[in-house]
N, C-alpha and C positions, 0 to 999 in steps of 0.2 A: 504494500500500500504506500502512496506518495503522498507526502504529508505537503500542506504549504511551509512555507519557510518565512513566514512575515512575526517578526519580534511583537510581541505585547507581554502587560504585563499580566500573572497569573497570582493568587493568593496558593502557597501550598503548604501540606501536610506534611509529617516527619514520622508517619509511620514507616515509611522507605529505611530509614536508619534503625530498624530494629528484626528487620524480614531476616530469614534465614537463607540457607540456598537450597539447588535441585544439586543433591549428590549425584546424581543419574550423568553426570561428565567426570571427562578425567580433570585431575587439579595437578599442578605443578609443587612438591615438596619440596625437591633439594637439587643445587648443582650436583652433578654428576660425579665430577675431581672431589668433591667434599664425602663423597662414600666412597671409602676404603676398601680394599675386600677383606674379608672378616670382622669388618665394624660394625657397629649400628649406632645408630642416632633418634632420637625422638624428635617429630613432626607434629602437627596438629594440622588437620582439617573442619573447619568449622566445629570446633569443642569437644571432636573427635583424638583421642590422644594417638599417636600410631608411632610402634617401632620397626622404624626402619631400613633392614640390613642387605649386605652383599654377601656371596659365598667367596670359596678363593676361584671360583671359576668365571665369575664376574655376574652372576646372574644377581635381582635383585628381588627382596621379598619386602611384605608389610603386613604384620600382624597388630592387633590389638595391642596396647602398651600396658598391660594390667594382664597378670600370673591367674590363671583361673584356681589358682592353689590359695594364696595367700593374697594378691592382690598386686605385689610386688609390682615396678616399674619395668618392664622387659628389657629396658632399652639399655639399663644397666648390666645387662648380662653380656654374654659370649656367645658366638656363633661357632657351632659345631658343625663341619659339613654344611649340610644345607639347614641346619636346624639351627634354634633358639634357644638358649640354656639359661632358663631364670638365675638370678646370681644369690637368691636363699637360699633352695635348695637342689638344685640343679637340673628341675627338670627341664625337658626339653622338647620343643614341638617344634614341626617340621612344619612347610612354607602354606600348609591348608590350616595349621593354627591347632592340631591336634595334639595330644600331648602321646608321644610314642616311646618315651623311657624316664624313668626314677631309678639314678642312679645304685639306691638304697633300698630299691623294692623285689621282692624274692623272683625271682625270675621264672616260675611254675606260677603265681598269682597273676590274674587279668589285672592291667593296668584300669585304674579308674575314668568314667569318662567325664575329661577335662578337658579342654577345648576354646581356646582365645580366638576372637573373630579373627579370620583373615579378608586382605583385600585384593584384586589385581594389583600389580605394579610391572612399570615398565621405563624401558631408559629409550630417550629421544634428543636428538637437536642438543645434547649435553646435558640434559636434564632426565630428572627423575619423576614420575607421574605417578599418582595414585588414585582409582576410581571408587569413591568412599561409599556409592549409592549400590544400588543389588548388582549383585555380580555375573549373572544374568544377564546383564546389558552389557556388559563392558568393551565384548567383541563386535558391539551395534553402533558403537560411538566411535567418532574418528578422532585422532587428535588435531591442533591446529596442523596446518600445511604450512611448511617454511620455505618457499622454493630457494630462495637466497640461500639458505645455508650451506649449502653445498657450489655454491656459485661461487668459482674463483677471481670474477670477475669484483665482488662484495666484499666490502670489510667490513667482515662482524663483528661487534663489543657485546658482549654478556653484561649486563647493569643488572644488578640487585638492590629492593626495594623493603623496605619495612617502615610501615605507616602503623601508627597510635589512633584507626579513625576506622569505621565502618566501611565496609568494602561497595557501599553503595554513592558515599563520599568519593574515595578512590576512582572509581568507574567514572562519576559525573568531572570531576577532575581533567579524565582523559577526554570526555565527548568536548569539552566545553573551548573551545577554539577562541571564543571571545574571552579570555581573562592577560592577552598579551603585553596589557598595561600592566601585570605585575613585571615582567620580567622585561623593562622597558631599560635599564641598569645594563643589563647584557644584551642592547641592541636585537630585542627579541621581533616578534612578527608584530604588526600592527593592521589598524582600520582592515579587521576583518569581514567580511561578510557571507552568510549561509547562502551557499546557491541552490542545494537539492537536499531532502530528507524523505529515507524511507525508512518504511518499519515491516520487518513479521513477525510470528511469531515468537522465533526468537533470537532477532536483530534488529539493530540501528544503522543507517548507513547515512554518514552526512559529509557533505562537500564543502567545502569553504573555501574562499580565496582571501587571500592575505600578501603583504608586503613587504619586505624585508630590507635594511639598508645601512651601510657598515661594513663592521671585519667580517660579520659573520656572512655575507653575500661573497666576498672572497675567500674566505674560507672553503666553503662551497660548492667553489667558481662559478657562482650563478652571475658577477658581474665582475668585471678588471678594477674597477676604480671605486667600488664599496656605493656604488648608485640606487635607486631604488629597484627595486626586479616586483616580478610579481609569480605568485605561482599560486597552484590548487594543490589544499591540503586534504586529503580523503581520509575518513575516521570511522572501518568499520566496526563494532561490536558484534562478534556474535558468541553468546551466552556462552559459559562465562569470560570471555576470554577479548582481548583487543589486537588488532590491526591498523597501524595510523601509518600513512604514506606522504609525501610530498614530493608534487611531481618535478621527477628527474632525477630526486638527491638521495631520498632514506626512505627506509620500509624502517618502521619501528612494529615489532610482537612485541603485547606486552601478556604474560599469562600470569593470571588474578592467584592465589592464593587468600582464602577467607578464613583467618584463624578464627578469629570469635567476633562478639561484638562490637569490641574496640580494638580490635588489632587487623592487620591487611599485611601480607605480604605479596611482591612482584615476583617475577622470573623474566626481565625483559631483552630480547636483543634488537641489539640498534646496527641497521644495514647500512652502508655509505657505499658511495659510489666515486672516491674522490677524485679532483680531478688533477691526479699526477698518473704515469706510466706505471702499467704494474712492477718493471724490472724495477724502478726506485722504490715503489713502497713494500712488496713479497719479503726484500732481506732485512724489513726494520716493523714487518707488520706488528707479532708479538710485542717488544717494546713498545711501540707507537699506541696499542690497543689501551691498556690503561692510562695513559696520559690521555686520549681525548674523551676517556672516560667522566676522568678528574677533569678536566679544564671546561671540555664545551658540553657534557650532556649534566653532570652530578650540580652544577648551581644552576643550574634549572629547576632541577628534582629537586634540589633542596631547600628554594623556595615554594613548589608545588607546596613538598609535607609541610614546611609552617604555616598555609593557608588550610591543609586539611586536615591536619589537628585543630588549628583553635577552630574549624565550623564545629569536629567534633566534644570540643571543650566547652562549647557553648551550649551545644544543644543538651549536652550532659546538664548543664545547667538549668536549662528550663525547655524538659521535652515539649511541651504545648505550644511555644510557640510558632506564629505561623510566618512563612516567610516568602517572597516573589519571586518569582522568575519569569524570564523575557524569552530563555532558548528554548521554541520548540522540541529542539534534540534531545536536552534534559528530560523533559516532559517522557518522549516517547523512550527513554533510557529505563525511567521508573517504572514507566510501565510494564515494560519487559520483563525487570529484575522481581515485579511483584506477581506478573504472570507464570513466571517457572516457578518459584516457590509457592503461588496456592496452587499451581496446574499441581507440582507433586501432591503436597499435602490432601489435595481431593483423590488423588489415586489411592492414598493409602486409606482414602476412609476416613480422614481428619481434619477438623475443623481449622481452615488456615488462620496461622497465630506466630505472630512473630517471636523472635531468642527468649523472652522469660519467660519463666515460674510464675511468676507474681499473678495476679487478679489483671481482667481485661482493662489495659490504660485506654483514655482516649484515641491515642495512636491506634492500639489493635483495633477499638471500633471502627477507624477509619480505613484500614487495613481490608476489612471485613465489607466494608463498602466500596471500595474499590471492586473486588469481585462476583458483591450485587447489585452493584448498578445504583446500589440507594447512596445519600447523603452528598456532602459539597466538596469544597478543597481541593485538594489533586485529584479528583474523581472527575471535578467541573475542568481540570485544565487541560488535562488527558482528553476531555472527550474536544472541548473548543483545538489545541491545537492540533489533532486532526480532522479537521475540515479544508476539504481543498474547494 
């Protein structure tokens, strides 16, 4: 569906910042280099603890982080073979989360059944992936497509992210092309404007043209003498996950990570196409990769996170209030993120309700109106920005 793309303004809700996700994709856990073989590490996917290890064969697995014995931390243990060796008592369960030996238990007696969830996991693109939803699904879902990564034409930078903010904050962050005025210090993009927005099910696809002018157009080589240039920024979402281009220069992936309700972590890589000769940059690629990590992408990101922590600080402070917004894309962003999580929770037979425990806030009732059609707020702005 083709959304118009005319700014106004909209009153919205904040039950968006409390939704949960659709486990039913794969998630991004850990750089690849950062699992050893015979190690293991503790991960979290949405409140979900998980441990997870490498054999020496290089394969990789994810189990539940809690000992069906005692309760223990898995992630503290030792990898035996292809197995998991709690570090209490040593038992150990192999990569389905079964427990298949007690070091100390008579070996004519049936072992008890014990059994820690396990999940798929899989190694891609240098990254580690774990799909936290039924396992069932996992061989039906694809991961993102990175054609670059294997282009030797690209120079890939790996950027890692951890954000103190709701991964709904995060996400609008990326769609949101008009905030160039923060990073106006580092000669960033300016006088943007939305050209095209679309939505399905479950994506956003929005175009924007913007302008750039400075070192960072030389940089670039988008112009010799730091003039103004102009190009189309393309920024697509599709659940969970991002793709942001601009034409000619960079493919940015960025793949979401949702620890809980206040935390987000990235897995992002950033494409460049520079414009020197491969024979000068192939024998300095390595070197050269962290430095323009450090210099041209990380003080961007790192004015992003202090703008989406304190929205997150704020609102911590007073979930009720209600706040505007002028970007269409926004809009059809929220709607997405609220569509896959009550599309799941209706599968399962359950009442959609965002991260707590607590008694229904105004939020969830808003939440809850979202996917009946009843009440005001971002329900009224979702439906006004799309109309074409």
């Amino acid at each position: 569906m083709e959304l118009e793309t005319t700014l106004r303004g909209h009153t919205v809700q904040n039950a968006v910042r409390e939704v949960g996700i659709n486990p039913n994709y794969w998630y991004p856990v850990s750089w690849a280099e950062d699992l050893k073989p015979e190690a293991v590490i503790p991960v979290v996917v949405w409140q979900q603890p998980i441990a997870l290890y490498r054999d020496r064969a290089g394969n990789v697995y994810a189990i539940e982080d809690a000992c069906p014995h005692k309760g223990v931390e898995l992630h503290k243990g030792k990898v035996e073979g292809d197995r998991l060796a709690c570090p209490y008592h040593g038992w150990e369960f192999d990569p389905s989360g079964q427990c298949v030996n007690i070091p100390y238990y008579p070996d004519t007696q049936k072992l008890p059944c014990a059994s820690a969830r396990s999940y798929p996991a899989q190694e891609r693109y240098g990254i580690v992936w774990v799909f936290p939803g039924d396992p069932t699904l996992a061989e039906q879902v694809s991961l993102p497509e990175i054609p670059e990564y294997d282009d030797p034409a690209c120079f890939g930078i790996p950027i890692p992210g951890h954000f103190q903010s709701h991964f709904s904050i995060c996400n609008e962050n990326t769609m949101d092309v008009f905030h160039g005025h923060l990073h106006e210090n580092l000669q960033g993009w300016y006088d943007p404007q939305l050209l095209k927005l679309k939505e399905t099910d479950n994506s956003v696809l929005a175009q924007y043209r913007v302008h750039y002018k400075g070192w960072i157009t030389k940089f670039l080589g988008l112009s010799s003498d730091g003039g103004v240039t102009t190009r189309i920024v393309t920024v697509h979402y599709q659940y969970p996950h991002y793709h942001s281009s601009m034409e000619g220069v960079s493919s940015l992936y960025l793949m979401r990570l949702p620890v809980g309700l206040k935390e987000t972590r990235s897995f992002s890589m950033l494409f460049l196409r520079l414009p020197f000769p491969r024979w000068l940059v192939d024998p300095i690629r390595k070197p050269l990769m962290p430095l323009i990590r450090k210099y041209f992408f990380m003080p961007f990101l790192m004015q992003d996170v202090e703008m989406m922590e304190s929205e997150q600080l704020n609102y911590g402070r007073d979930a009720q209030r209600r706040y505007v917004e002028i970007n269409p894309a926004i809009i059809a962003l929220q709607r997405v993120i609220f569509r896959q999580y009550t599309q799941f929770k209706q599968q399962l037979g359950v009442a959609p309700r965002p991260g707590s425990q607590e008694a229904m806030t105004q939020n969830e009732q808003d939440s809850q109106a979202l996917t009946t059609g009843q009440g005001s707020g971002l329900l009224e702005a979702i439906v006004d920005s799309s109309r074409v």
